[in-house]
PAZAPA-4460 file (N, C-alpha, C; in steps of 0.05 Angstrom, whole numbers, plus 32768, in hexadecimal, padded with zeros to 4 digits):
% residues 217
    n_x    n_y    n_z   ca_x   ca_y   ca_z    c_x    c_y    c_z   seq   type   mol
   821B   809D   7EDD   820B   8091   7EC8   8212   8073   7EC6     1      X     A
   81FB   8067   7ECA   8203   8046   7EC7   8207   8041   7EA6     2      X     A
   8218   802E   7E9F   8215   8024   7E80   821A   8008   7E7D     3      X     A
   820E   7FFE   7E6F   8205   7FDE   7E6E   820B   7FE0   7E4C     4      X     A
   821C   7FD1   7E43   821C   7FD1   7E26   8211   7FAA   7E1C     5      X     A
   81F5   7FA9   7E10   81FB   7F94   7E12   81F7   7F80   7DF4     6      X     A
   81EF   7F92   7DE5   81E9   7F88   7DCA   81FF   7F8D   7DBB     7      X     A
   8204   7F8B   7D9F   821F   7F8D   7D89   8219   7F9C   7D78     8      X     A
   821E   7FB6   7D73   8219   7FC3   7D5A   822B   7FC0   7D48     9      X     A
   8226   7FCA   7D28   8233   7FC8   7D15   8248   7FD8   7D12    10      X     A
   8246   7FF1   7D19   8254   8010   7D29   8246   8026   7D22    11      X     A
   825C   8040   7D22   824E   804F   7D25   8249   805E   7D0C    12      X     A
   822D   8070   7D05   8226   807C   7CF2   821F   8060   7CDC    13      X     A
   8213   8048   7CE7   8210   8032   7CD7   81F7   8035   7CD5    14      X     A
   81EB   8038   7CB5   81D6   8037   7CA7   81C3   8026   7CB0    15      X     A
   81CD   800F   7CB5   81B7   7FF2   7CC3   81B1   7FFB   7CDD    16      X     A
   81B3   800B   7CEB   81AC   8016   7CFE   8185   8013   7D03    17      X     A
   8180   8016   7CEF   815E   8020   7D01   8156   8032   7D05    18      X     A
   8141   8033   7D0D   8133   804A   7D21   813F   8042   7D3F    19      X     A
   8146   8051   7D50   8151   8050   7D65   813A   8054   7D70    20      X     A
   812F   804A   7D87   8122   804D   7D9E   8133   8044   7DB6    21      X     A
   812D   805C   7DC6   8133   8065   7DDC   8117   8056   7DF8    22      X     A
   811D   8049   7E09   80FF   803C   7E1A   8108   804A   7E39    23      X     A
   80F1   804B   7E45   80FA   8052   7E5F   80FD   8030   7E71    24      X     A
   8100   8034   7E88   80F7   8018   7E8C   80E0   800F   7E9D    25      X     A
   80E0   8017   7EB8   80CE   8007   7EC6   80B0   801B   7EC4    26      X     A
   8094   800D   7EC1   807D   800E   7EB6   8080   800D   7EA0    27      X     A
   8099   8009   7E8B   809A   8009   7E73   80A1   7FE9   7E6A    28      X     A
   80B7   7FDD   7E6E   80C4   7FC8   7E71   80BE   7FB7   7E81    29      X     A
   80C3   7FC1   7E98   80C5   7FB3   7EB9   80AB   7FC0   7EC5    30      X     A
   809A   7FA7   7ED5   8083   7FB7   7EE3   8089   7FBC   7EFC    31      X     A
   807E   7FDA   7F08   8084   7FE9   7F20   807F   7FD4   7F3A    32      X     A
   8089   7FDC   7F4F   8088   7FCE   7F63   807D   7FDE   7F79    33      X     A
   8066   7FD6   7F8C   8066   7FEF   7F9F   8070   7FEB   7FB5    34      X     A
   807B   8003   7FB4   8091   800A   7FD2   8087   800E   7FEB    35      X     A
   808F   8006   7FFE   8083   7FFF   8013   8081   8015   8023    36      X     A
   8096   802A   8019   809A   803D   802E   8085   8057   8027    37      X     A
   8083   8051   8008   8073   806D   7FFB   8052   8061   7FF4    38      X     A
   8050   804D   7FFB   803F   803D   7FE4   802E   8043   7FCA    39      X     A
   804A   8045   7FBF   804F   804C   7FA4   8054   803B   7F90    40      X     A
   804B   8033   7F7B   805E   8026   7F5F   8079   802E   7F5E    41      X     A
   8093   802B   7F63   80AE   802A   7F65   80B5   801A   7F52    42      X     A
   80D8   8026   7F4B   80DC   800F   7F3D   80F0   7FF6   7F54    43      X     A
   80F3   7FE4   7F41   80FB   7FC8   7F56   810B   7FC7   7F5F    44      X     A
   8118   7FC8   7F72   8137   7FC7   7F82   8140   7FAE   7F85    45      X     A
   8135   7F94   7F86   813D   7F85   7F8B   8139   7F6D   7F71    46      X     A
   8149   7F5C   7F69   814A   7F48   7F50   812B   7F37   7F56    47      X     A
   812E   7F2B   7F6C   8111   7F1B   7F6B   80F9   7F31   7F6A    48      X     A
   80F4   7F4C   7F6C   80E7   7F56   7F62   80DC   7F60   7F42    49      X     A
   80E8   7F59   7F33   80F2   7F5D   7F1F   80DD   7F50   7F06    50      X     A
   80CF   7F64   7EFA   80B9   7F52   7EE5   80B4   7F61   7ECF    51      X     A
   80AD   7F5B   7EBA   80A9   7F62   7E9C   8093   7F6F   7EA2    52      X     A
   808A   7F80   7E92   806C   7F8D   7E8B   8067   7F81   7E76    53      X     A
   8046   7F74   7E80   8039   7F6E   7E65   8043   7F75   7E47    54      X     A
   8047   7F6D   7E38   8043   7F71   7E19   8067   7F7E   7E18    55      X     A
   8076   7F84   7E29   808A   7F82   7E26   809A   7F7C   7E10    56      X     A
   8099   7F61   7E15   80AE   7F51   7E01   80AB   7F4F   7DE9    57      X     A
   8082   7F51   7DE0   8076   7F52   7DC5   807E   7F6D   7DBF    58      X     A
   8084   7F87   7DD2   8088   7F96   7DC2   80A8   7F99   7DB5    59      X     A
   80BC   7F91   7DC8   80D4   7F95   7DC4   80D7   7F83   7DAB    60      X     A
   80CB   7F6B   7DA5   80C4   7F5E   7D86   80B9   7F73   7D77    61      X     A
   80AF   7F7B   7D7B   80A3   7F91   7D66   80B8   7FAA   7D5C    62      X     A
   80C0   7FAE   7D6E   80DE   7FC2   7D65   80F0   7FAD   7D58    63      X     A
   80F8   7F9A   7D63   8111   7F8F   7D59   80FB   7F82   7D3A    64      X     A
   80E8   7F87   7D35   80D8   7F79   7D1C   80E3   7F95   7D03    65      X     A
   80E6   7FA8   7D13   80DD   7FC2   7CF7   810D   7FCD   7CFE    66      X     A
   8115   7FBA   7D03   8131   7FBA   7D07   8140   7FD4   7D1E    67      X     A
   812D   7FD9   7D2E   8134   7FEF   7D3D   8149   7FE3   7D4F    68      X     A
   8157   7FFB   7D54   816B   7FF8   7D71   815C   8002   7D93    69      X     A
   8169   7FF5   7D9E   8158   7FF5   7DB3   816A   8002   7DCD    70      X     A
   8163   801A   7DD9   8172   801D   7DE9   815B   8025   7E06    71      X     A
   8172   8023   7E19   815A   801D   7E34   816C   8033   7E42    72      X     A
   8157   8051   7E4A   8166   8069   7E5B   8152   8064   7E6A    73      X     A
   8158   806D   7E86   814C   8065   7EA0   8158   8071   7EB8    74      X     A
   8145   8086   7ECB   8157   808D   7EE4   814E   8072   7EFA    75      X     A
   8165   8078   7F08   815E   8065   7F17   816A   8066   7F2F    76      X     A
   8163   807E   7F3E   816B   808E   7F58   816D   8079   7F70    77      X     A
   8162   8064   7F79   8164   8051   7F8E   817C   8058   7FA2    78      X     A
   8190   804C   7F93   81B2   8052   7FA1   81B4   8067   7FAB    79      X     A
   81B2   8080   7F9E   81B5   809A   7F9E   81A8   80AB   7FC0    80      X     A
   8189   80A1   7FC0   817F   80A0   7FD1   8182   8089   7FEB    81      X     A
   8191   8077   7FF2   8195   806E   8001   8185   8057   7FFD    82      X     A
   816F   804A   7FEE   8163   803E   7FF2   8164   801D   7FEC    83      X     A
   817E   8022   7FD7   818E   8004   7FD7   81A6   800C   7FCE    84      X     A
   81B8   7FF7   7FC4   81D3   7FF5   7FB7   81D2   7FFE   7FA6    85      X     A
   81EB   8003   7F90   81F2   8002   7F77   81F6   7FE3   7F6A    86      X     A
   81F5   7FD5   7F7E   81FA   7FB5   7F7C   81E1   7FB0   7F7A    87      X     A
   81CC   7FBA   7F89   81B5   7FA8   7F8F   81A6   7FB2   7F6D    88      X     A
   81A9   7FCC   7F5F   81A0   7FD3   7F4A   81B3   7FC5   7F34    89      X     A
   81CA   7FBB   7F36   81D5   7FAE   7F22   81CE   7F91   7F1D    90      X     A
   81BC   7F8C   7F38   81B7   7F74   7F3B   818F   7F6C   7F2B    91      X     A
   8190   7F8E   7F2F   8175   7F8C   7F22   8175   7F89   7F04    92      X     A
   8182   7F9B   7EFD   818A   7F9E   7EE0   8196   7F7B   7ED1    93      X     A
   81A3   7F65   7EE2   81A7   7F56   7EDF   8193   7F42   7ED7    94      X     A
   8182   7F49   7EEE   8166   7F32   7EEE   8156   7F41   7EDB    95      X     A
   8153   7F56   7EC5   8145   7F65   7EB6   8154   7F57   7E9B    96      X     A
   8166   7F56   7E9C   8182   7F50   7E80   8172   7F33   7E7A    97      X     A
   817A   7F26   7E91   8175   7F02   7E96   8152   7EFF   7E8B    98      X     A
   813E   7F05   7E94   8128   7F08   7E87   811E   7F0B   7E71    99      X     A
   8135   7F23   7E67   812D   7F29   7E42   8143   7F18   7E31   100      X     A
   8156   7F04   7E3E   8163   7EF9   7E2B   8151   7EE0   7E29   101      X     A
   8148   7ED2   7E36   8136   7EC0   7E3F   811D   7EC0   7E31   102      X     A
   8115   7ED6   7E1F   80FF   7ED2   7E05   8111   7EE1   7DF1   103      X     A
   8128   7EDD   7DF5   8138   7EE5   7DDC   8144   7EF7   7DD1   104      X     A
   8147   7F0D   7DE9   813E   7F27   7DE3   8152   7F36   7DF8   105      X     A
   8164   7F4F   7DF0   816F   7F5E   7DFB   8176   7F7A   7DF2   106      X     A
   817C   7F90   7DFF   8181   7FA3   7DF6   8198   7FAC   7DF0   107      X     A
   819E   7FC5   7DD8   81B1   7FC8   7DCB   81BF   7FDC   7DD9   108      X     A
   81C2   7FED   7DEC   81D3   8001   7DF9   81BC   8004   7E0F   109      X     A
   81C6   800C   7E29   81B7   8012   7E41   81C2   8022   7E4E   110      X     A
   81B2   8033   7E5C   81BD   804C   7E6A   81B0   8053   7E81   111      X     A
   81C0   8059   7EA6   81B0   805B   7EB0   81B4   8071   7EBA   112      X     A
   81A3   8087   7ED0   81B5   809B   7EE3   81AA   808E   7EFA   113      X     A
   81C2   808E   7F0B   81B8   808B   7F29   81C1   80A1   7F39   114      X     A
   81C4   80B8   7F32   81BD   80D2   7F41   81A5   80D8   7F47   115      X     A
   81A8   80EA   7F61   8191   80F5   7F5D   8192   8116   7F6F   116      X     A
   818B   8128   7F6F   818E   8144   7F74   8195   8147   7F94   117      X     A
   817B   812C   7FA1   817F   8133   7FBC   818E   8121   7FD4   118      X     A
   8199   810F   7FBC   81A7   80F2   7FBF   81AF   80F4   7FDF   119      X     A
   81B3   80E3   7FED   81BA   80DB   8009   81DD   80D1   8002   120      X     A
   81DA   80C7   7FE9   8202   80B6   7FE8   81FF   80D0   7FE0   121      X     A
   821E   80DF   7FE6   822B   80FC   7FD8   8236   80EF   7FBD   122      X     A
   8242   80DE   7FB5   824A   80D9   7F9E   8231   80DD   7F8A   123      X     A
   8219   80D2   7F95   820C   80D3   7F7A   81F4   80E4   7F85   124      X     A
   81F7   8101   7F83   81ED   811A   7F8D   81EF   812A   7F6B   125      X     A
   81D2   812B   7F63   81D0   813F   7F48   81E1   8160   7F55   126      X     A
   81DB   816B   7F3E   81D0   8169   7F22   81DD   815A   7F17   127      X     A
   81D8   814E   7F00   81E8   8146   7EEA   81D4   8148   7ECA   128      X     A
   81EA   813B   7EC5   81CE   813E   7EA5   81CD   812B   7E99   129      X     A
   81C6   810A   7EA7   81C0   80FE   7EA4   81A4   80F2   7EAF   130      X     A
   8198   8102   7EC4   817C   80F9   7EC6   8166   8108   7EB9   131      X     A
   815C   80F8   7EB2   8143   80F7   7E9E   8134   8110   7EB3   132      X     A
   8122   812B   7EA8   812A   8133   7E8E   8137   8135   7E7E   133      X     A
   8153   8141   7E8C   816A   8147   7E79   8176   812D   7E62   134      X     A
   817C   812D   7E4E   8180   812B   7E35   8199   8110   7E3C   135      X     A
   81A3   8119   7E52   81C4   810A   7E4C   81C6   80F0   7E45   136      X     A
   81AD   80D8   7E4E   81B2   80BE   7E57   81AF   80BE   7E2F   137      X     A
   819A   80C4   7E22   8190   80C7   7E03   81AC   80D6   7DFA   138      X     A
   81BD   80E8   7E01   81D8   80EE   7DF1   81ED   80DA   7DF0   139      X     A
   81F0   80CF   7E07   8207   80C4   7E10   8205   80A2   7DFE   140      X     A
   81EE   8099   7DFF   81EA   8081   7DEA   81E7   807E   7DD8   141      X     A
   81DE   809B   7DCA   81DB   80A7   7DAE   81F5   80AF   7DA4   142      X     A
   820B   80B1   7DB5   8230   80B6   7DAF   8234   809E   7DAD   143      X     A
   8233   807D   7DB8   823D   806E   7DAE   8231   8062   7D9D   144      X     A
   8218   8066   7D95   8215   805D   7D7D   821B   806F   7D60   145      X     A
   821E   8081   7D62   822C   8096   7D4D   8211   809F   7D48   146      X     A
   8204   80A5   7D5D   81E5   80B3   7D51   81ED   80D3   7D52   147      X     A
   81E7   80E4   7D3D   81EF   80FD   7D46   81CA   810C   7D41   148      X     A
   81B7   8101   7D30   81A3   810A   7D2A   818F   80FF   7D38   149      X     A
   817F   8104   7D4D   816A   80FE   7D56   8145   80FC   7D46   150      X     A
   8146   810B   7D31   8134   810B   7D20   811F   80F1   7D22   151      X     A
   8126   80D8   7D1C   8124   80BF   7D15   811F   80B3   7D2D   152      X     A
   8127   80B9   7D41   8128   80A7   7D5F   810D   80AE   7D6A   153      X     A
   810C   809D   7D75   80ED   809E   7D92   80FB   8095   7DAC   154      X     A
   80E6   80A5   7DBA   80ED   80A3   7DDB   80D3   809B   7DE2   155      X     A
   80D0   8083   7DF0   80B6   806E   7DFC   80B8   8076   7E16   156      X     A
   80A8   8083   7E2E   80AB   8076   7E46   808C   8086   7E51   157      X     A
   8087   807D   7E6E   8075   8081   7E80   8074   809A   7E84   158      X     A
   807C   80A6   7E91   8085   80C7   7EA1   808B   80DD   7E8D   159      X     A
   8081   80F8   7E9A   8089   8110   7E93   80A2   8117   7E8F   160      X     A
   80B4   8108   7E92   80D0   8109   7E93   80E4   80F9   7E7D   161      X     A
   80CD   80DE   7E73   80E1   80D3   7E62   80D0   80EA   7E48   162      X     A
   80BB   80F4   7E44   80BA   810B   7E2B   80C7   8115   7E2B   163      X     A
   80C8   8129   7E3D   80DA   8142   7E40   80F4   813A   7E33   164      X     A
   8109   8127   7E40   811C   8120   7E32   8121   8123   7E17   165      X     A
   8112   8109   7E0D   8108   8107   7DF1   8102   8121   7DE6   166      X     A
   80F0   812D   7DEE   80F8   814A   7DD7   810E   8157   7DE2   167      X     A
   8119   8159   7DF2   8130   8174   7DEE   8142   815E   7DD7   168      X     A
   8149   8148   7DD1   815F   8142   7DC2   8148   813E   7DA2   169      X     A
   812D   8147   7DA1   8125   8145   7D8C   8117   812B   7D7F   170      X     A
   8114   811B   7D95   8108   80FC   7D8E   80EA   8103   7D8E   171      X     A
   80DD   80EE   7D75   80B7   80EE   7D87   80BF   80DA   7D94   172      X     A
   80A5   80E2   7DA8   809A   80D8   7DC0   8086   80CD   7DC4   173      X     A
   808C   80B6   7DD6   806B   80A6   7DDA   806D   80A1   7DF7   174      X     A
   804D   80AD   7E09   804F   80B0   7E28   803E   8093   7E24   175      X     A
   8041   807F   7E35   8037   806C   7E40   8026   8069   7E55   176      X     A
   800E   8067   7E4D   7FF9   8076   7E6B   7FF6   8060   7E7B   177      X     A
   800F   805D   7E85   8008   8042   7E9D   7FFA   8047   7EAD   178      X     A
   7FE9   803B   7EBC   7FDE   8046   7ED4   7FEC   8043   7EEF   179      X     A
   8001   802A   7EEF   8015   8033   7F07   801C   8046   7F02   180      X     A
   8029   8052   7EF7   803E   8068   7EF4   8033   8087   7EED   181      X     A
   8010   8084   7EF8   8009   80A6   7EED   8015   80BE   7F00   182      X     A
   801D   80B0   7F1A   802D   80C5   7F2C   8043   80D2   7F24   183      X     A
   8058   80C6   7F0F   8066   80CF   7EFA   805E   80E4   7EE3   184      X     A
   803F   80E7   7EE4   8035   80F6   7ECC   8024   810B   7EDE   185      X     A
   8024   812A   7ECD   801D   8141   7EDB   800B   814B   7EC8   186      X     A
   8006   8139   7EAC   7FFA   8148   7E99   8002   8159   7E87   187      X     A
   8021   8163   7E8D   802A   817C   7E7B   8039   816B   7E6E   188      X     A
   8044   815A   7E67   804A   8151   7E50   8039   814E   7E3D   189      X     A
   8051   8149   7E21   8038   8154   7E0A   804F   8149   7DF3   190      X     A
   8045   812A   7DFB   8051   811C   7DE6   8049   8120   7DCC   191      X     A
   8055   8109   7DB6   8055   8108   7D9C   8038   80EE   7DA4   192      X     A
   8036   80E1   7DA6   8024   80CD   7DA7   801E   80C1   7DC6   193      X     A
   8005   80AF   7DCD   7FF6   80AE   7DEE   8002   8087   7DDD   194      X     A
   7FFE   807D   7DF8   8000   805D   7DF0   7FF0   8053   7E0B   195      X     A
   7FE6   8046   7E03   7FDE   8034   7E22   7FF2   801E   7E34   196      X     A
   7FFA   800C   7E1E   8010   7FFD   7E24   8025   800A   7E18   197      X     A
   8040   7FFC   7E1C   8056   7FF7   7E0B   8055   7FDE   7DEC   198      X     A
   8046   7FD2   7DF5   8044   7FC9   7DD8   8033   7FD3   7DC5   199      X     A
   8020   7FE5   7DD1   8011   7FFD   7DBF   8026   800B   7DB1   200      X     A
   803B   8013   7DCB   804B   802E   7DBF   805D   801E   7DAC   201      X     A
   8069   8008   7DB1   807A   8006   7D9C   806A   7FFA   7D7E   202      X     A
   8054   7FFD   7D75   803D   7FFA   7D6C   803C   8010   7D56   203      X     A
   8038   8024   7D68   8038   8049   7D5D   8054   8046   7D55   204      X     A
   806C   8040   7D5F   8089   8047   7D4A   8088   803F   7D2C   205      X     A
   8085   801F   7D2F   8082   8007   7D18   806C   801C   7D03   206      X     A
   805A   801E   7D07   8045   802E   7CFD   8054   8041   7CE8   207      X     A
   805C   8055   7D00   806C   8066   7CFB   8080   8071   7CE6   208      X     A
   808C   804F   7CE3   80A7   8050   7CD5   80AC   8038   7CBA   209      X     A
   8080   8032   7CB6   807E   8026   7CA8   8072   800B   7C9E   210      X     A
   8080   8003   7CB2   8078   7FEC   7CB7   805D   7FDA   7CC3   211      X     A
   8053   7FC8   7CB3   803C   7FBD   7CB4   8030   7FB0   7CCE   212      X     A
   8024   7FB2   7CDB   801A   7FA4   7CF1   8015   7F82   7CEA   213      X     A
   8023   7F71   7D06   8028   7F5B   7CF6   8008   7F49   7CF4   214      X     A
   7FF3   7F55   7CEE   7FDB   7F44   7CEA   7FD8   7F50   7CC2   215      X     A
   7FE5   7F60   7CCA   7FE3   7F70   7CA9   7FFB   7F66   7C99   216      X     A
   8011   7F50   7CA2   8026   7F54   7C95   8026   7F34   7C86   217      X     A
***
């Protein structure tokens, strides 16, 4: 499990906390890249590949507007499968960091898996229970921030996979109907809310939890 700690919290079981949202990342955050070998929307392996999705940043303003915490779970099999480094994905994650500090903006705990079931490296050969479906990457960030109740939290992402998550630990959910990323979607998910963008979905939280839309505020 990769972990990137990069924001300051107050600690743990701290009231000023927020609504925690949980984001997936790439078609969510980061826009897909297509891979040459699948010609597919992928996510980016390499730093100069590396780009925001539209409305992005207006939405991550929009969370950090209604005081949410922001955490970013994400598989991110590349390494696993042979297809680049653990360097070349640290390097992505770098050029992703560098971009959102650059309108001001960063996230508060990050989590990644770079397993994957049928991995080519043996070290990072699943199972584990850190790739999305499974719950772990949403437990394991939800332990350092002293979250023990999921009630309150939302899980944002593209795929049938970042739902699933999100409900087994009890979060609503919002599926992002990217159109890169419908190869990720099978239809049987059966979120809490549909978004078009990510600044829709983080739209529906704010909504959600109260707070005025800023043409209304």
């Amino acid at each position: 499990m990769g972990d990137h700690r990069e924001g300051h919290l107050n600690g743990p079981n701290n009231p000023g906390l927020g609504p925690v949202v949980f984001l997936d990342r790439d078609g969510v955050l980061t826009a897909p890249v297509i891979d040459s070998r699948s010609d597919r929307p992928e996510s980016p392996y390499r730093p100069e590949d590396v780009r925001l999705m539209g409305g992005a940043t207006a939405a991550l303003r929009v969370l950090r507007g209604i005081g949410a915490t922001l955490v970013l779970v994400s598989n991110q099999p590349a390494a696993a499968k042979g297809t680049c480094s653990l360097a070349d994905l640290d390097a992505v994650h770098a050029e992703f960091s560098r971009l959102l500090a650059a309108e001001g903006l960063h996230l508060d705990v990050v989590r990644y898996c770079h397993h994957h079931p049928e991995a080519t490296v043996p070290r990072l050969r699943g199972p584990c229970e850190c790739r999305k479906p499974a719950p772990g990457l949403l437990v394991d960030a939800a332990r350092e921030l002293g979250l023990t109740d999921f009630r309150a939290t939302w899980m944002i992402g593209d795929s049938d996979v970042d739902i699933a998550a999100g409900k087994r630990v009890g979060a609503r959910t919002v599926l992002i109907e990217e159109p890169l990323s419908v190869h990720r979607r099978t239809g049987s998910a059966a979120p809490d809310h549909r978004a078009p963008s990510v600044l829709s979905a983080a739209q529906i939280v704010a909504d959600a939890v109260g707070h005025p839309r800023p043409e209304d505020a």
